[in-house]
mmCIF file of the N, C-alpha and C atoms, coordinates in Angstrom:
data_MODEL
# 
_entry.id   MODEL 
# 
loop_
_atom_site.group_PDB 
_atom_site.id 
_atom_site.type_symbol 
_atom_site.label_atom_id 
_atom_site.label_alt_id 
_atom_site.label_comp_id 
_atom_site.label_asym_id 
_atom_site.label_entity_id 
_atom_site.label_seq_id 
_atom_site.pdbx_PDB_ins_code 
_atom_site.Cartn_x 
_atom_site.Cartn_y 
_atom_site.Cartn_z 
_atom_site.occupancy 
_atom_site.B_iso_or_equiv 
_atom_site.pdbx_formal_charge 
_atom_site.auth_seq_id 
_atom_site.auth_comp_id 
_atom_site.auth_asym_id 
_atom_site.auth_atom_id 
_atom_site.pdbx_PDB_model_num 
ATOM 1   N N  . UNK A 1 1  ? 0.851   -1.178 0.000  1.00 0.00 ? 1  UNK A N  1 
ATOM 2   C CA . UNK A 1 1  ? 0.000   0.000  0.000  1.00 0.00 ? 1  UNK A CA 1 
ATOM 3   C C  . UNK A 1 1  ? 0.896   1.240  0.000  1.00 0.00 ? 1  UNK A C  1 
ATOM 4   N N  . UNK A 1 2  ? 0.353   2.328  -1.030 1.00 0.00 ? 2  UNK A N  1 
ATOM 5   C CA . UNK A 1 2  ? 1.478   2.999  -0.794 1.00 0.00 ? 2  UNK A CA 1 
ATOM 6   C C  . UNK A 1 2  ? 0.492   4.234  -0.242 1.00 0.00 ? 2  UNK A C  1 
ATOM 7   N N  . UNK A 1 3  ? 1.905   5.052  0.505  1.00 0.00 ? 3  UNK A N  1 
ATOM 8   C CA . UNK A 1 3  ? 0.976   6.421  1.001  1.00 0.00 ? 3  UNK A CA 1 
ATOM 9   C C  . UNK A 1 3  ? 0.983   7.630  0.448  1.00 0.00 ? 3  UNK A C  1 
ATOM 10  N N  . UNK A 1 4  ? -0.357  8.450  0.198  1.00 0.00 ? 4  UNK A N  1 
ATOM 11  C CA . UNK A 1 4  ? -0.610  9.445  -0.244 1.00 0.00 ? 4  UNK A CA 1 
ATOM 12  C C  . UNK A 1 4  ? -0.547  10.448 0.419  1.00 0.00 ? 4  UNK A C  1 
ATOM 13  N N  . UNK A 1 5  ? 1.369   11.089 0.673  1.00 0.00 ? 5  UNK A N  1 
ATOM 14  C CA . UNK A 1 5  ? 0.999   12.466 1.239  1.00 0.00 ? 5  UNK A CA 1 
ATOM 15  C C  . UNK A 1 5  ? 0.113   13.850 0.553  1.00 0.00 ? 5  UNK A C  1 
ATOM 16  N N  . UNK A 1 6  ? -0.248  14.078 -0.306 1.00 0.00 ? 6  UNK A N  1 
ATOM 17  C CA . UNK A 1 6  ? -0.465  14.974 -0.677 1.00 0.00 ? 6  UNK A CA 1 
ATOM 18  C C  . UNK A 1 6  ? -2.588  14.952 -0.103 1.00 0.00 ? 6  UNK A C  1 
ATOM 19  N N  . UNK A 1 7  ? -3.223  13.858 -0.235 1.00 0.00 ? 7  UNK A N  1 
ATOM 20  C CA . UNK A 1 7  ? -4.085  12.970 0.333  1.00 0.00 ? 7  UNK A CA 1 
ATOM 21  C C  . UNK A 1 7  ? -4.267  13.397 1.870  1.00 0.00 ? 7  UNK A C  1 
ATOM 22  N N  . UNK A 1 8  ? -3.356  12.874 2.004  1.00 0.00 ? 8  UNK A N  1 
ATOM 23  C CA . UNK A 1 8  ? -3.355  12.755 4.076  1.00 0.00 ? 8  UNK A CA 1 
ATOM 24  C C  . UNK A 1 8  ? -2.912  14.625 4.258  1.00 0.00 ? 8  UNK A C  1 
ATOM 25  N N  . UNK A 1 9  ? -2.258  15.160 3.457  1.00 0.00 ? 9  UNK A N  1 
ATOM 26  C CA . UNK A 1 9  ? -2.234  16.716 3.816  1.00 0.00 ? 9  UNK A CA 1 
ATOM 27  C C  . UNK A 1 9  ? -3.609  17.463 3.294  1.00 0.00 ? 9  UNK A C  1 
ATOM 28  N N  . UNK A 1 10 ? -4.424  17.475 2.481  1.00 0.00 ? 10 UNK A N  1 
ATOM 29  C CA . UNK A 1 10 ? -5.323  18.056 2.412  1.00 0.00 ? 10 UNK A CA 1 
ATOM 30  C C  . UNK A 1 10 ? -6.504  17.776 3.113  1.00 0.00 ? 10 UNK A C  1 
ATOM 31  N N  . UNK A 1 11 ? -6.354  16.173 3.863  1.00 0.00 ? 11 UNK A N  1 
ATOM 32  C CA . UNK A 1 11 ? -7.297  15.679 4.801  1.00 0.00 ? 11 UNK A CA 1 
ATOM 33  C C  . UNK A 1 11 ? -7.203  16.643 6.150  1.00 0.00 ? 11 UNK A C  1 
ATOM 34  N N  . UNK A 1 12 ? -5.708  16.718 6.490  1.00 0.00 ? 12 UNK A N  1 
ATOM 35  C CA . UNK A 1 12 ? -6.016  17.344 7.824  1.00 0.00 ? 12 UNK A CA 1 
ATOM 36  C C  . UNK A 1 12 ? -5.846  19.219 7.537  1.00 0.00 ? 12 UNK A C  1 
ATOM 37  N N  . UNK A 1 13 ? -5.425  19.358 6.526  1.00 0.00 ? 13 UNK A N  1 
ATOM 38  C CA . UNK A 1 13 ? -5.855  20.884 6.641  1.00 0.00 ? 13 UNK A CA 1 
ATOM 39  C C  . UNK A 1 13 ? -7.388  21.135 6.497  1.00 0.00 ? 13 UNK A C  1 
ATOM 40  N N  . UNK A 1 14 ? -8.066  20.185 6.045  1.00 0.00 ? 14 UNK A N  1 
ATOM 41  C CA . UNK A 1 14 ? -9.726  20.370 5.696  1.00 0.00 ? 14 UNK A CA 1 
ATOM 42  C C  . UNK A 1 14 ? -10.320 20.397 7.000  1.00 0.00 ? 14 UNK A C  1 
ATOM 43  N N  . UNK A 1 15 ? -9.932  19.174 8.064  1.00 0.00 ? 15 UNK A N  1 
ATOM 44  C CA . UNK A 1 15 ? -10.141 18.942 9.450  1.00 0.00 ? 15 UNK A CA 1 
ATOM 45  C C  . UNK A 1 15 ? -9.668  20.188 10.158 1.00 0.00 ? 15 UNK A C  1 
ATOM 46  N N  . UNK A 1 16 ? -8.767  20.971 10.329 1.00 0.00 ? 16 UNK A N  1 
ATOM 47  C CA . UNK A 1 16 ? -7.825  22.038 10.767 1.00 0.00 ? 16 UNK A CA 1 
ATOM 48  C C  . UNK A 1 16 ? -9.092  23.011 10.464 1.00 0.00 ? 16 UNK A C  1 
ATOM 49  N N  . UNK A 1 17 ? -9.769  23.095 8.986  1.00 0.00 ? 17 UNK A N  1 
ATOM 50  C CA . UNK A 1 17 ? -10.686 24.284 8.497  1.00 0.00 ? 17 UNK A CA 1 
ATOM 51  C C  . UNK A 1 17 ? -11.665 24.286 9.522  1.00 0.00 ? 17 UNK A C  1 
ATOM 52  N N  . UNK A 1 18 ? -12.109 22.639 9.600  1.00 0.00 ? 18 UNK A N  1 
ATOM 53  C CA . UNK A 1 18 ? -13.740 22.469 10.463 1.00 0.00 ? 18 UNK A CA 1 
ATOM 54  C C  . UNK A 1 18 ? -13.189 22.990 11.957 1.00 0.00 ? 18 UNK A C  1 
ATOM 55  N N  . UNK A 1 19 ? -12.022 22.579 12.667 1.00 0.00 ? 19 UNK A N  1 
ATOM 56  C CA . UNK A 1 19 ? -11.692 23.174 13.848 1.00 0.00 ? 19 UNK A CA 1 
ATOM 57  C C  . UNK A 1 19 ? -12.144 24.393 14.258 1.00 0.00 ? 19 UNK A C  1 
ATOM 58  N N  . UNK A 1 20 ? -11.296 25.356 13.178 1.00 0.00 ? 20 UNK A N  1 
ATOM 59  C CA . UNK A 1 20 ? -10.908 26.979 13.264 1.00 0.00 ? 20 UNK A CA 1 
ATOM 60  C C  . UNK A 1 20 ? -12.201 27.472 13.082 1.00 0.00 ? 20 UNK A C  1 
ATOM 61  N N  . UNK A 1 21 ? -13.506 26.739 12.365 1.00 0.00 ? 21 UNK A N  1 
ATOM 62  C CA . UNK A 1 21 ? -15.054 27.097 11.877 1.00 0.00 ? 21 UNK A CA 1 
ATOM 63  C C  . UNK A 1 21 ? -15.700 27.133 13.424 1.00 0.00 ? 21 UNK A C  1 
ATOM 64  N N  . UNK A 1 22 ? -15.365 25.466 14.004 1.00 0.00 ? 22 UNK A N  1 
ATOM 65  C CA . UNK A 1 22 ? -16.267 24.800 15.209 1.00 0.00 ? 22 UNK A CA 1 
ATOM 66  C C  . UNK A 1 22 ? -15.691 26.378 16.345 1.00 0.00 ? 22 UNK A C  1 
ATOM 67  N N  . UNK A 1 23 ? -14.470 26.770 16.239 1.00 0.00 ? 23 UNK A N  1 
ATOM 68  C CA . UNK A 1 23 ? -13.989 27.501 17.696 1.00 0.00 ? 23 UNK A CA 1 
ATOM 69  C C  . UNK A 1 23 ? -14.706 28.701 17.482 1.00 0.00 ? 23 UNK A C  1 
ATOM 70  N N  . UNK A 1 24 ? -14.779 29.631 16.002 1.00 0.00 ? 24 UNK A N  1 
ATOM 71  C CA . UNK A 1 24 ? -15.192 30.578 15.718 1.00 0.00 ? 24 UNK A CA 1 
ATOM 72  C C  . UNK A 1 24 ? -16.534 30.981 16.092 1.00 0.00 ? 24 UNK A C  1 
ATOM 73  N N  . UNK A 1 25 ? -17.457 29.667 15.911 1.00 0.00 ? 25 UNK A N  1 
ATOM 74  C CA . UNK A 1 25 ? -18.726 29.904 15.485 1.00 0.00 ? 25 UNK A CA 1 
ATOM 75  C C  . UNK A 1 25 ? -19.263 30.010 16.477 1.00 0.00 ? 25 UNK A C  1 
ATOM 76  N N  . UNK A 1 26 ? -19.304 30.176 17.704 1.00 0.00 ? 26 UNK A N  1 
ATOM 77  C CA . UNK A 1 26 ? -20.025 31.359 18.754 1.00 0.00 ? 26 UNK A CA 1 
ATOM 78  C C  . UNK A 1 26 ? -20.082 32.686 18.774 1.00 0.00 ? 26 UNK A C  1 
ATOM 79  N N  . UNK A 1 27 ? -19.078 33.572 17.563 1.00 0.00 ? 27 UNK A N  1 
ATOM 80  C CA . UNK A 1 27 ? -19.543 34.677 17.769 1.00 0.00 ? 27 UNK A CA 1 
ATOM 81  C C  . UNK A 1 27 ? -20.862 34.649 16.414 1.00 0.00 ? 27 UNK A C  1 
ATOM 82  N N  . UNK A 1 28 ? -20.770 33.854 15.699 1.00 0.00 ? 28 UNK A N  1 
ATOM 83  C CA . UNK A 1 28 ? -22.162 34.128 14.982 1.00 0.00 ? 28 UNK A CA 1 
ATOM 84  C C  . UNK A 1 28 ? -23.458 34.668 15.627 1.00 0.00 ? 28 UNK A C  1 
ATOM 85  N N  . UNK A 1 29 ? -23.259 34.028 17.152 1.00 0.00 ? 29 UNK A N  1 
ATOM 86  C CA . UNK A 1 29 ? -24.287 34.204 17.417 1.00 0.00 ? 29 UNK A CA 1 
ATOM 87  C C  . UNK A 1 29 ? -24.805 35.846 17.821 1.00 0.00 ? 29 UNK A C  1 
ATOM 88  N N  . UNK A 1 30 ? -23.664 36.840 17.992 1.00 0.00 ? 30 UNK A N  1 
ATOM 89  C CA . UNK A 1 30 ? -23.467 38.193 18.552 1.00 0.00 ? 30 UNK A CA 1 
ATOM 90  C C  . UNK A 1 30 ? -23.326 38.624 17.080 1.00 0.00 ? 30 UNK A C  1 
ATOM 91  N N  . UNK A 1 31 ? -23.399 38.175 16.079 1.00 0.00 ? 31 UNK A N  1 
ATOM 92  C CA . UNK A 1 31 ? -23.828 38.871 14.664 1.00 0.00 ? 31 UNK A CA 1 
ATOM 93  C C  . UNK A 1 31 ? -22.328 39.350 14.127 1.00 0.00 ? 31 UNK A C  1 
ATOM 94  N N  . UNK A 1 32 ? -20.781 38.549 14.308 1.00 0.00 ? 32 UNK A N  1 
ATOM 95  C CA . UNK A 1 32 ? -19.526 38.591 14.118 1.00 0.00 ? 32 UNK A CA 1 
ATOM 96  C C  . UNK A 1 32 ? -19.457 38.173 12.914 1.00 0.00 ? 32 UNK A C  1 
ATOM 97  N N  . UNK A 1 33 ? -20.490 37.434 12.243 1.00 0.00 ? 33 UNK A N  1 
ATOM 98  C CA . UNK A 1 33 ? -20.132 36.217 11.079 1.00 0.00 ? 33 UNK A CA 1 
ATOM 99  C C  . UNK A 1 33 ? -19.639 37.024 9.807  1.00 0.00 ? 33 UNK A C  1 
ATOM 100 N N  . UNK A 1 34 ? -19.804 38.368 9.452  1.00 0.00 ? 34 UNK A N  1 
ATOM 101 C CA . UNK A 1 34 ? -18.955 38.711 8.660  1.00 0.00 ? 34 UNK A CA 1 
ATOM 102 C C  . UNK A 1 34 ? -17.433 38.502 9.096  1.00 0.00 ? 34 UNK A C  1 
ATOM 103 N N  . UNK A 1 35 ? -17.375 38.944 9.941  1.00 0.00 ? 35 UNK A N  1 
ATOM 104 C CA . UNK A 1 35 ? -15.724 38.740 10.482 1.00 0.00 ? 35 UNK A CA 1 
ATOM 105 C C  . UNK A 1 35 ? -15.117 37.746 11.134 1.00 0.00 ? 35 UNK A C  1 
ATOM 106 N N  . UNK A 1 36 ? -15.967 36.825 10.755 1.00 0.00 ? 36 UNK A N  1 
ATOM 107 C CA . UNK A 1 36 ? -15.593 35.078 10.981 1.00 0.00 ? 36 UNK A CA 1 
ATOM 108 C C  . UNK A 1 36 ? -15.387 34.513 9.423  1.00 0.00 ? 36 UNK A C  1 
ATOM 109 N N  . UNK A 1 37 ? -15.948 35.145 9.033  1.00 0.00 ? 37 UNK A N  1 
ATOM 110 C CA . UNK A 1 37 ? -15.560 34.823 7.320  1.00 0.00 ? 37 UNK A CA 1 
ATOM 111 C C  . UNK A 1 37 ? -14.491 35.492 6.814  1.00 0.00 ? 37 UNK A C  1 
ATOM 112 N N  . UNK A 1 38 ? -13.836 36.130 7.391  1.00 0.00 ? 38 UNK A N  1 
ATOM 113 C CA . UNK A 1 38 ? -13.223 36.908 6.496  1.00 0.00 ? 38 UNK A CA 1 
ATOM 114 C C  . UNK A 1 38 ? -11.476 36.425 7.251  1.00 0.00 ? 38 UNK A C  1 
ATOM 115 N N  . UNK A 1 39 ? -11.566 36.519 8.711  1.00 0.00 ? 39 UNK A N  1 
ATOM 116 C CA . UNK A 1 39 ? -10.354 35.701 8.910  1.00 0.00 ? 39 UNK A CA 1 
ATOM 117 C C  . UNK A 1 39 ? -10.350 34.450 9.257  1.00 0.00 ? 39 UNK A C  1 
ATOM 118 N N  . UNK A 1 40 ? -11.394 33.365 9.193  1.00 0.00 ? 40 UNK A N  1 
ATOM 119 C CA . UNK A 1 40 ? -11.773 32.267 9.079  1.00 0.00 ? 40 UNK A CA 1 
ATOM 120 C C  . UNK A 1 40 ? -10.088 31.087 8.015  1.00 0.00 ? 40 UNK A C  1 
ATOM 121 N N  . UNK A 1 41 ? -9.829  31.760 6.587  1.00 0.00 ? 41 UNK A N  1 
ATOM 122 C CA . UNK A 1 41 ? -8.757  31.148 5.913  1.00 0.00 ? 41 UNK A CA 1 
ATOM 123 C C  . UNK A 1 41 ? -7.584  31.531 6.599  1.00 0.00 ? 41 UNK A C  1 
ATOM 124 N N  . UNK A 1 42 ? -7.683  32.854 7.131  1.00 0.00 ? 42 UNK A N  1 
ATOM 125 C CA . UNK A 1 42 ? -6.321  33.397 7.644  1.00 0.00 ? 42 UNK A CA 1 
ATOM 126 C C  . UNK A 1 42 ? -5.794  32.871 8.363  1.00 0.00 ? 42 UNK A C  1 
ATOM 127 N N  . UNK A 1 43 ? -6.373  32.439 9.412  1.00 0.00 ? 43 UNK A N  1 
ATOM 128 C CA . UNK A 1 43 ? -5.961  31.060 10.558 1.00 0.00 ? 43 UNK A CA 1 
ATOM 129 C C  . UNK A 1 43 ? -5.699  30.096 9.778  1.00 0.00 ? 43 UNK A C  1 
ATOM 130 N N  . UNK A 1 44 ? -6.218  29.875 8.939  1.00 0.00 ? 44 UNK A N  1 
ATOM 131 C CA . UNK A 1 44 ? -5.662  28.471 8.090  1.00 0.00 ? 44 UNK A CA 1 
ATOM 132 C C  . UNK A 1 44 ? -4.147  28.894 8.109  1.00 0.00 ? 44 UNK A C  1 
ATOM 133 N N  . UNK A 1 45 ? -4.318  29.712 6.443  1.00 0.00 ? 45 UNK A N  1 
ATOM 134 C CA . UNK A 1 45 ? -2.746  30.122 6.045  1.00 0.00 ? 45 UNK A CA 1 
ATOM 135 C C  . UNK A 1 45 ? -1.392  30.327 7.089  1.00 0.00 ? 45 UNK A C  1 
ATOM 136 N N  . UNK A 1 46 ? -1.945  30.977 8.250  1.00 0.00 ? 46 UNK A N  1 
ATOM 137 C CA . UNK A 1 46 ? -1.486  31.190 9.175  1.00 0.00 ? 46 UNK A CA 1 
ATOM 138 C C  . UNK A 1 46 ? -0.560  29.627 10.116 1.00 0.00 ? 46 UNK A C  1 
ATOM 139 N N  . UNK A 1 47 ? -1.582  28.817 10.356 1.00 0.00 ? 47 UNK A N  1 
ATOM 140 C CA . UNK A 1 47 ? -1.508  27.615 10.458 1.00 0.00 ? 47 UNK A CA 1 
ATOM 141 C C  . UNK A 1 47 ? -0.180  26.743 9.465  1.00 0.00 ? 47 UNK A C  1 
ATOM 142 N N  . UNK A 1 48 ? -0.431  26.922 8.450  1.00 0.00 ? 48 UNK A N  1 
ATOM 143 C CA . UNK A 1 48 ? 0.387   26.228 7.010  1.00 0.00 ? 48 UNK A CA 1 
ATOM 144 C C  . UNK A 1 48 ? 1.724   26.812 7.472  1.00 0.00 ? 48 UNK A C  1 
ATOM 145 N N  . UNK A 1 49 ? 1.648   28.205 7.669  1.00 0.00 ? 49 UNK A N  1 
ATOM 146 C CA . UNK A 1 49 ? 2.996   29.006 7.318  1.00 0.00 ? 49 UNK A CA 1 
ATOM 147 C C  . UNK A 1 49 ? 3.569   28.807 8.434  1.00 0.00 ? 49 UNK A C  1 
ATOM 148 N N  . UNK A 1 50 ? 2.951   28.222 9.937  1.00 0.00 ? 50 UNK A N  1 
ATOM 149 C CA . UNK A 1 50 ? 3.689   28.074 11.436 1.00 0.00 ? 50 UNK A CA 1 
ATOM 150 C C  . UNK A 1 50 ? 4.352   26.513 11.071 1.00 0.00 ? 50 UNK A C  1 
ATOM 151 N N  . UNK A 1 51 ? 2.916   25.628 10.175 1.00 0.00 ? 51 UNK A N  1 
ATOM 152 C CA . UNK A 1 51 ? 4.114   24.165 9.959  1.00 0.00 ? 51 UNK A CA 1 
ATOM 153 C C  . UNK A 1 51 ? 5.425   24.080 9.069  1.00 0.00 ? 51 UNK A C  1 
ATOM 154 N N  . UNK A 1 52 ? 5.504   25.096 7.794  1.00 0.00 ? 52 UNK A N  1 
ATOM 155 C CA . UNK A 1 52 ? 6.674   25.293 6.895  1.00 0.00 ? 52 UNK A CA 1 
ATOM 156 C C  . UNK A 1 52 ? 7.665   25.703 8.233  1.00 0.00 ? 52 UNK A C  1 
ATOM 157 N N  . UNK A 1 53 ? 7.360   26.702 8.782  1.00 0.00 ? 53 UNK A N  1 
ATOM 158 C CA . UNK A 1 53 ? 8.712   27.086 9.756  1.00 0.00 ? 53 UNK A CA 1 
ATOM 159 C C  . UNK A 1 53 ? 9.456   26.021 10.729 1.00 0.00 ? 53 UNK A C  1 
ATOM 160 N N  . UNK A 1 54 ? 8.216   25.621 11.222 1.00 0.00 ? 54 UNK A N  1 
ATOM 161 C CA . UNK A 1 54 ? 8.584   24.422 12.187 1.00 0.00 ? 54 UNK A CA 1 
ATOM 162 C C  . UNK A 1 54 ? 9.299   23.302 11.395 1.00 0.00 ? 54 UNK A C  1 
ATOM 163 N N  . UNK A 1 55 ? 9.281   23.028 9.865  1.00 0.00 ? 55 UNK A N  1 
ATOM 164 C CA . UNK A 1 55 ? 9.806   22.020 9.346  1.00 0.00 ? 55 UNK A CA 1 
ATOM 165 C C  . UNK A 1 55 ? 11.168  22.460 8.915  1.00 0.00 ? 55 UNK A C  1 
ATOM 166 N N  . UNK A 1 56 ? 11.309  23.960 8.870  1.00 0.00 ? 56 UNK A N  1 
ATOM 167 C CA . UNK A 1 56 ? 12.888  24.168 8.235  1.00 0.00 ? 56 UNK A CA 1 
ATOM 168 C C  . UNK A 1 56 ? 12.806  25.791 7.481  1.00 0.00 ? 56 UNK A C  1 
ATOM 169 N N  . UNK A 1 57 ? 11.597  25.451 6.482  1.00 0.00 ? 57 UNK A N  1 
ATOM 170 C CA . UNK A 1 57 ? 11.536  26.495 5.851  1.00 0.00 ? 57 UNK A CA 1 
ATOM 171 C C  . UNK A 1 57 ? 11.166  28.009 6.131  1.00 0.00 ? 57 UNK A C  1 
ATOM 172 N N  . UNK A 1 58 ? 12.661  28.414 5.279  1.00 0.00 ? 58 UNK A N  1 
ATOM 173 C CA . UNK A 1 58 ? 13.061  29.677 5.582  1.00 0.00 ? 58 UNK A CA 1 
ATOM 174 C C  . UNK A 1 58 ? 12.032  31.003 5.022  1.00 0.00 ? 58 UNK A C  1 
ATOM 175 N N  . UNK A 1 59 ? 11.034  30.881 5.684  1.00 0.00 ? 59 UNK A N  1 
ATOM 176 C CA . UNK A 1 59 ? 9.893   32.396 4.596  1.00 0.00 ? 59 UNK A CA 1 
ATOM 177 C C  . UNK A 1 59 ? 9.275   33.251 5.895  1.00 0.00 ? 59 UNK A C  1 
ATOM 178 N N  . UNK A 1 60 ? 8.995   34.425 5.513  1.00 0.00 ? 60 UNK A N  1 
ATOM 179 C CA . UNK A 1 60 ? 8.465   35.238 6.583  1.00 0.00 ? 60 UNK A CA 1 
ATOM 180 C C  . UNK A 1 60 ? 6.896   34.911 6.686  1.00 0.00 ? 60 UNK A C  1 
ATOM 181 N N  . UNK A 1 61 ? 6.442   34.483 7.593  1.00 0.00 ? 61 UNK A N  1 
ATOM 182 C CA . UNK A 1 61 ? 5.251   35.123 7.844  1.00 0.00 ? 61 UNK A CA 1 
ATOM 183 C C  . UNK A 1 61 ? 4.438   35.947 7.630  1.00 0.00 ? 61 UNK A C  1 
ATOM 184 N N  . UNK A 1 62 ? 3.461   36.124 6.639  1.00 0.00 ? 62 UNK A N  1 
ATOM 185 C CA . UNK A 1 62 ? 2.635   36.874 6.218  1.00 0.00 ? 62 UNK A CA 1 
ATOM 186 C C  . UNK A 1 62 ? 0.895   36.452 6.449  1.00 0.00 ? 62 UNK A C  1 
ATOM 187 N N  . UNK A 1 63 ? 0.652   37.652 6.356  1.00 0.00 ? 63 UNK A N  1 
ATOM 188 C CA . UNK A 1 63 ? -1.257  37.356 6.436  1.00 0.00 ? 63 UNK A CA 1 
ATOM 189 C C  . UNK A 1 63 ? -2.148  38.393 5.294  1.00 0.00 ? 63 UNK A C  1 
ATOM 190 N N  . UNK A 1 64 ? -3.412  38.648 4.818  1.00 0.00 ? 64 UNK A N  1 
ATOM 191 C CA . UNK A 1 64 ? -3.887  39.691 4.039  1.00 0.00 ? 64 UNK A CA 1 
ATOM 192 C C  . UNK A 1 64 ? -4.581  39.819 5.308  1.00 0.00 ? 64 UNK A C  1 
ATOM 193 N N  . UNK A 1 65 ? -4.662  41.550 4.212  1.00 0.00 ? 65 UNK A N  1 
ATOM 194 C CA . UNK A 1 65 ? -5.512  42.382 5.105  1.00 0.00 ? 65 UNK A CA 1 
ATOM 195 C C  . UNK A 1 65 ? -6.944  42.204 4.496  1.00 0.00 ? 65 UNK A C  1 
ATOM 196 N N  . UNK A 1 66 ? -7.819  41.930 6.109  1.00 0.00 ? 66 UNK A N  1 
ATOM 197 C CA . UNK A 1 66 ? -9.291  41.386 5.627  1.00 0.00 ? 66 UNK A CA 1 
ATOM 198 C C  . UNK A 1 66 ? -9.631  42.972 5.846  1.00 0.00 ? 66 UNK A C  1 
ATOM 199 N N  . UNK A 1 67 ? -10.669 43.085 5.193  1.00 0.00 ? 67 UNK A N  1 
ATOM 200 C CA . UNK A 1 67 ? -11.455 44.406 4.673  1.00 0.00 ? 67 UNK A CA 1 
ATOM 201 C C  . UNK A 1 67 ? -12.946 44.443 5.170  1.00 0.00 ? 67 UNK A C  1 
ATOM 202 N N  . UNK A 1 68 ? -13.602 44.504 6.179  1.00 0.00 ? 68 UNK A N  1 
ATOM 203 C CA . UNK A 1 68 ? -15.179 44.562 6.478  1.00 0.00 ? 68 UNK A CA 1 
ATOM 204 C C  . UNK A 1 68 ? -15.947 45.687 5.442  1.00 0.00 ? 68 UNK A C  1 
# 
């Protein structure tokens, strides 16, 4: 059997998405959900760019600017 990293990496960044959704989604209820959408990926990217560092790779840290 062989293994599919590319497979098993988009599995747990998808899982990582539902996380960062499940922690967020109480301020929906105070009427935040524009601004749960908008840095909702950023935590992702954010996420990606803390595992490149932790593995070696040499890049700065960056985020966009979300816009309400």
């Amino acid at each position: 059997m062989s293994y599919d990293e590319e497979g098993d990496w988009n599995k747990c960044v998808g899982q990582y998405r539902l996380v960062v959704g499940r922690l967020l989604s109480p301020l929906r209820k105070y009427g935040q959900a524009i601004y749960i959408d908008g840095v909702h990926e950023e935590f992702v990217q954010a996420a990606i760019q803390l595992h490149y560092k932790l593995s070696g790779v040499d890049m700065p840290f960056s985020v966009e600017d979300v816009h309400w």
